[in-house]
N, C-alpha and C positions, 0 to 999 in steps of 0.2 A: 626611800632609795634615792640615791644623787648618784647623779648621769653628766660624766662630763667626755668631753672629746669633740672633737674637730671637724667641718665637713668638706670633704674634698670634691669640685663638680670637674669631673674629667669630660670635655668633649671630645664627638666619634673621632675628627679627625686627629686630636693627641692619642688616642687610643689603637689609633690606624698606624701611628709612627711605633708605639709600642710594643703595639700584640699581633702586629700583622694583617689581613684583611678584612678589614668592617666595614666593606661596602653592600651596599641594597641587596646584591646577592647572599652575602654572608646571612642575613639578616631574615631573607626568603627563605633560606636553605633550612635555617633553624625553626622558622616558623615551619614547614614542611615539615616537618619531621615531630611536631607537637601535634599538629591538624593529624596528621597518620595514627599516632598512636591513643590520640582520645579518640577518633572514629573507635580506635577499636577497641579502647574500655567501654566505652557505650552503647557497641555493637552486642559486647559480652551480657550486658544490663539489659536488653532491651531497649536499648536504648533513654533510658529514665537516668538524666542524670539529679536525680535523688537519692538514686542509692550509693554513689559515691561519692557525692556533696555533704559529706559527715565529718570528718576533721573538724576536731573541733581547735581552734587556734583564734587567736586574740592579733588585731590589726597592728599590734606592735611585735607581735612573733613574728609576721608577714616580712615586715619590714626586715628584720633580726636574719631571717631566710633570704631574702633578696640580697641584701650583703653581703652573707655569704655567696651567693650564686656569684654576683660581680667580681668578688675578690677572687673569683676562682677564673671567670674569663680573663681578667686582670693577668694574675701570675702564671694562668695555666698549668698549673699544681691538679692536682687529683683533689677529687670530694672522698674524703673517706668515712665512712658511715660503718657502725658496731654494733651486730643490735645481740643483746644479751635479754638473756629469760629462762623459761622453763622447757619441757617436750611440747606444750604449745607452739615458742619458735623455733625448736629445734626441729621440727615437722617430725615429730614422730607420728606413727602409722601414716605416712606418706614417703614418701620417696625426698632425700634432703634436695633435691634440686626443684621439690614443689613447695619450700618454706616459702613465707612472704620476703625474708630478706632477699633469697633468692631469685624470687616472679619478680619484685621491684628489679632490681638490677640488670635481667636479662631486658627489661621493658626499659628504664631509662636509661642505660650506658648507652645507646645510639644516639638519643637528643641531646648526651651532653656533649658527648661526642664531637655530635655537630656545629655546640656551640664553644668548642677549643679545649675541655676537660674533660679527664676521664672519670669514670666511675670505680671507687673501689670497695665491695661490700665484705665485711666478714659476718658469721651465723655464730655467736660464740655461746648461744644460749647450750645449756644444760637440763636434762631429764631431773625430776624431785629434784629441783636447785632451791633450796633455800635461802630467801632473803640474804637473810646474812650468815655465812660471810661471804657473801656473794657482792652484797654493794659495798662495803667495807674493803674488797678490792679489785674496786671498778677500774682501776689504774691500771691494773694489773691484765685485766679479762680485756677492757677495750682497748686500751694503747695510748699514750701522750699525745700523740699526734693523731686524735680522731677529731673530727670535723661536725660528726651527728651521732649520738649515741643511744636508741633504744632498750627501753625497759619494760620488759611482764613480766612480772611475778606477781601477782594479782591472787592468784590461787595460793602462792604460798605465805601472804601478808596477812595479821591478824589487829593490826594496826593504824586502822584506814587510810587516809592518804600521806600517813606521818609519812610511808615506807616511801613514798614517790619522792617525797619531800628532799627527805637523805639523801635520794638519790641524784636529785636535781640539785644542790648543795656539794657535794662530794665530785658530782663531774665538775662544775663552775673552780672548784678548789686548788683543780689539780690541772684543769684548762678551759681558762676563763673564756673562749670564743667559742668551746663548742656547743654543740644546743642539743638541749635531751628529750626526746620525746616518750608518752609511755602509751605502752599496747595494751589493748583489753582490759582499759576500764569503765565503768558506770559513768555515764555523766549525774550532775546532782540533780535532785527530784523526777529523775527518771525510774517506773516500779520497776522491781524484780522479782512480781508474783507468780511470771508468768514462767520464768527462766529455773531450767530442773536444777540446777547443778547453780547455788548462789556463793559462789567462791568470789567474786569481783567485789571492788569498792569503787570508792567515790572519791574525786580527786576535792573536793571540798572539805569543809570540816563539817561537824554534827550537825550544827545549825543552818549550816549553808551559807553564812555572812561572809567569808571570805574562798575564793576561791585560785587554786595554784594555777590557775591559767592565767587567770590576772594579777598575781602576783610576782611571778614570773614571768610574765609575757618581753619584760625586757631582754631576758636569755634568749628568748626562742623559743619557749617553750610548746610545746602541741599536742595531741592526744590522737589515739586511735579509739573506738569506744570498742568494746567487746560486740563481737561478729553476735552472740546469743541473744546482747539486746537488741540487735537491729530483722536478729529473725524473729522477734517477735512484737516488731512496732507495725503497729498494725496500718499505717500509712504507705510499708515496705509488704505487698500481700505477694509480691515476686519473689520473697526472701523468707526461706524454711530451716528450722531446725536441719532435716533429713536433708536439702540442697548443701549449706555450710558445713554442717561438721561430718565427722568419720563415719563412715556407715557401722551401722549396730553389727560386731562381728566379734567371735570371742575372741578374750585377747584386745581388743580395742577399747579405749579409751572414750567415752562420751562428748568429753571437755575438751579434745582433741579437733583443730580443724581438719576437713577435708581440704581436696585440691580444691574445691570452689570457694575455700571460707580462706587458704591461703591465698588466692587471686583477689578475692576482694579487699583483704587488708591492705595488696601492695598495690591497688586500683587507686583506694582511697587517697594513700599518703601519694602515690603517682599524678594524678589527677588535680593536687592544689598545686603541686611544684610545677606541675605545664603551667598553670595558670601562672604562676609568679615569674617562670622564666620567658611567659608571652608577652606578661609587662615589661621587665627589661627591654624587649627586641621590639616594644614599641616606643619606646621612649626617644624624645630627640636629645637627650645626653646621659652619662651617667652620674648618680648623684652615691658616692659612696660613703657611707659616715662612720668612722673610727671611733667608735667610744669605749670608754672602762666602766664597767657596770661593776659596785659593790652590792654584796648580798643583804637581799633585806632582813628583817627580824623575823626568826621562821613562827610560823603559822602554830607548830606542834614542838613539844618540848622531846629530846630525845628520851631514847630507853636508856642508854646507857652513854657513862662518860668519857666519848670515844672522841677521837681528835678525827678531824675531818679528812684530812689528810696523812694516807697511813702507806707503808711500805708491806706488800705484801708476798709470801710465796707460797706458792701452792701446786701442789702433784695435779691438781685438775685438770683435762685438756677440753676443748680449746682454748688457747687465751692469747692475747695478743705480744707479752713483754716476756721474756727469760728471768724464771725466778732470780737465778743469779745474778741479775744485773740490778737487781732490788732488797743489795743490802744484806744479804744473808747466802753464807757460806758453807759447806760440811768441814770440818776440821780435817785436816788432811790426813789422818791416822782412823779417819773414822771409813768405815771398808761396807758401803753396801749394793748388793746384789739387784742390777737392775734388769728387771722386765719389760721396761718402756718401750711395747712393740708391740701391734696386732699379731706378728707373727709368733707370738708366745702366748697368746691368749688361747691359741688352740688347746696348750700343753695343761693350761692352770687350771681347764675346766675337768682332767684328770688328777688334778691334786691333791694334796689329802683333804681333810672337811676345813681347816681352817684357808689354805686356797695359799698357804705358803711352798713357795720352791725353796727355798735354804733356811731352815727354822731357827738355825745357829747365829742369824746375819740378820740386819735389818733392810727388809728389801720394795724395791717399787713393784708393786703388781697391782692389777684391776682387782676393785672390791667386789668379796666373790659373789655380792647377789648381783653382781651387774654384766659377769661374766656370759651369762645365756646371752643374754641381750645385744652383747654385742656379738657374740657368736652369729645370732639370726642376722645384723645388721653386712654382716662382711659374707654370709651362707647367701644371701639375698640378693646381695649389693645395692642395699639401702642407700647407703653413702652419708650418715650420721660418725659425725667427727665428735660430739661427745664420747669421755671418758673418764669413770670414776678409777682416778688410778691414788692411789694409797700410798704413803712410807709406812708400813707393816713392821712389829716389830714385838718380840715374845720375851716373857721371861729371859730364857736362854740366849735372846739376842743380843744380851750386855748393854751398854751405855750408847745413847747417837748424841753428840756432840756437836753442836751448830753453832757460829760465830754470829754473832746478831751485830747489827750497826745501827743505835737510834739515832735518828736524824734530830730526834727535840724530845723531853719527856714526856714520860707516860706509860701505861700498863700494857705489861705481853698479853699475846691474844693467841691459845691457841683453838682449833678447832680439828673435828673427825667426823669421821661419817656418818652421814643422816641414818637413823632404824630403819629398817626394811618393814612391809607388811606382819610379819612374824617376829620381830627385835634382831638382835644381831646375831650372821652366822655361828655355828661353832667353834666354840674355845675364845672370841673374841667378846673384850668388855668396854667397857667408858673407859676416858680418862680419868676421868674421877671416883677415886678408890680403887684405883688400881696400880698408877704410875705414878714414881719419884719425879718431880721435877723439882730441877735447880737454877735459878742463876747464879754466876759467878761464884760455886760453893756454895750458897746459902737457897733452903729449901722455900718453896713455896706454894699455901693451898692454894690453887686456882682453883677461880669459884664460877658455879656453872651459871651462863646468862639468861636472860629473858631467850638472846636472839639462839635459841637452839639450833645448829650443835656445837657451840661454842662455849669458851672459857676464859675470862678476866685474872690478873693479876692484884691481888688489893692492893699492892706494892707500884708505887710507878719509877719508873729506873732513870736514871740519869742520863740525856746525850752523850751516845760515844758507843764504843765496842762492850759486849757483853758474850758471856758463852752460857749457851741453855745446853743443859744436860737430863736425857728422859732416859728411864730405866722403868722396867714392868717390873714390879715386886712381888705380884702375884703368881705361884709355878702354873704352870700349863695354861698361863693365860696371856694372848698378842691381845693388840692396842692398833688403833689405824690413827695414824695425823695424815692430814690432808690442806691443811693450813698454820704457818706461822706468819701474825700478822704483829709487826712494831710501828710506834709512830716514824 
């Protein structure tokens, strides 16, 4: 890896012309407000700060984090942080304002506050989200302009730490400054004999000889380790299964945090960044270093031959960017029926078995196994902003016609809804072997991937405008897209 760039040593008093008041007060005021809020992570622990002394991050991440913190007192821009994943961070069976994305932020926006920037978090994780095409379009779900971007999918990776790999690669891609951290994983040669539920991997490789904390530590990179190993390290005896995760209740989830297991993740990752923003506010200048970091030679060979940076759009909510401003159009002849509104989801849970409102049309509505669910979520008021919303589309629905724009060559990507515990609703089947796809006139098998529920083009297309055309050919049989991804 070659590291080049420049170091800028800003003193208080140019700082004080710049940004306004950096005197002793300023300075008190912010350390206040760090003393305040680790009393009261510590207070929450018993005071043992062991148990929130786990992050695991590499002394050149620290530094990576401190930069950011400056450039942020600096400009006075907002921190914006995206933490994307599973019903893990989407806090389900918990209330979404007890996520950890969420506990972090209600905890740090004071301190940063204090020290001239504001905090800005989104929760953009999803229920059964699979990998990919989940990281495939991170651009998409987190935003060009994020700052720090987390990742767990941990439970849905079968890949070991390739899957982090991607991910830490693909943010760097698409925004070289921001730094990616991932939730709930294994540290290496840590067991997991003791852990009922062993969905987590290892941010290492098999052997253990290289690790992406150290290989990455020039990004930023960091980790949270999974809440399940630390409830059962036996060094942490204040820290139980039954304390962390969801209480045993039907209907709940095991692998699910409780509010105590979403307080401690946002303790943890809380608790280094006092530390690093107590060093700034002791420092007698600031030393801010601007460099370009190229990506090193990855660790793990990909699955598939996918360009790093990719344009994607997709029916799923939350996400951060308007598909449409990502290159892909509806033809304007092309007429579909949109449901995109909780206030229609009351309606589709009386809809016929295939869970369409206008069978004749191709239209946007929540996939029907996910309709209950949000039913409960809004019956509740939960306050989970995931949603599996669909382009739904039947035999009888005729042609959907989409204008595509590739930025650089390479193969269409499309993908559909993950199986349900039982395969798929009725009347609906796979894309494969079931729908015509075309571009530009000319047909093409897409071929089903490793990264399920996805599909490759063997063809790769040329830079520039394309039009995909999809048609169900099989009678009484709908189809769900839920992603078009182009390079």
């Amino acid at each position: 890896m070659r590291t080049s760039g420049v170091v800028i040593a800003v003193l208080f008093t140019l700082i004080q012309t710049l940004n306004g008041d950096w005197s002793q007060n300023y300075k008190i005021e912010v350390k206040r407000e760090i003393d305040t809020l680790r009393a009261r992570i510590l207070d929450r622990w018993g005071g043992d700060p062991a148990v929130v002394q786990v992050l695991r991050i590499q002394p050149k991440a620290k530094e990576v984090l401190r930069n950011k913190f400056i450039q942020k007192i600096l400009t006075r821009e907002p921190l914006r942080m995206s933490f994307t994943g599973t019903s893990v961070t989407a806090g389900h069976d918990c209330y979404f304002n007890q996520s950890y994305p969420l506990a972090f932020e209600s905890m740090m926006k004071p301190v940063f506050q204090a020290a001239g920037f504001d905090l800005r978090i989104q929760n953009t994780a999803m229920g059964n989200n699979p990998v990919y095409p989940s990281t495939w379009c991170i651009k998409t779900i987190a935003g060009e302009d994020v700052d720090i971007v987390g990742w767990e999918q941990t439970m849905m990776c079968h890949h070991s730490a390739q899957c982090i790999e991607d991910f830490i690669r693909r943010i760097h891609t698409f925004s070289p400054s921001a730094i990616p951290i991932a939730f709930n994983v294994v540290p290496k040669h840590e067991s997991l004999k003791k852990i009922s539920h062993v969905r987590f991997l290892m941010f290492s490789n098999h052997d253990g000889s290289e690790d992406l904390l150290e290989t990455y530590d020039k990004l930023g990179f960091h980790a949270v380790v999974s809440l399940e190993s630390l409830a059962v390290n036996p060094s942490l005896p204040q820290l139980s299964h039954h304390h962390l995760m969801v209480e045993d209740k039907v209907g709940s989830k095991p692998w699910h945090p409780g509010p105590h297991g979403h307080q401690l993740a946002a303790d943890i990752l809380a608790f280094e960044y006092l530390q690093i923003l107590e060093d700034i506010m002791n420092e007698a200048e600031l030393i801010l270093s601007a460099t370009q970091i190229e990506l090193p030679e990855p660790l793990f060979k990909g699955t598939l031959d996918v360009p790093l940076d990719l344009n994607c759009w997709t029916t799923f909510e939350p996400k951060s960017m308007s598909n449409f401003d990502l290159a892909l159009k509806a033809s304007e002849n092309q007429i579909v029926h949109s449901a995109f509104s909780d206030e229609i989801i009351f309606k589709t849970v009386e809809a016929d078995s295939a869970g369409l409102l206008e069978p004749s049309l191709w239209n946007h509505i929540l996939w029907p196994y996910d309709t209950r669910a949000v039913v409960r979520v809004l019956n509740e008021s939960l306050g989970m902003l995931d949603r599996k919303y669909v382009l739904s589309g039947c035999h009888s629905s005729g042609d959907l016609m989409l204008n595509l724009d590739f930025t650089q060559e390479g193969p269409l990507i499309l993908c559909e809804p993950k199986n349900g515990a039982t395969g798929y609703p009725q009347r609906y089947s796979h894309l494969y072997g079931s729908a015509h796809i075309l571009i530009d006139g000319v047909e093409t098998e897409m071929i089903p991937t490793a990264a399920y529920p996805c599909y490759i083009s063997p063809e790769k297309y040329s830079k520039g405008p394309h039009v995909l055309d999809v048609s169900v050919f099989t009678p009484e049989t709908c189809i769900g897209l839920t992603h078009v991804i182009v390079p």
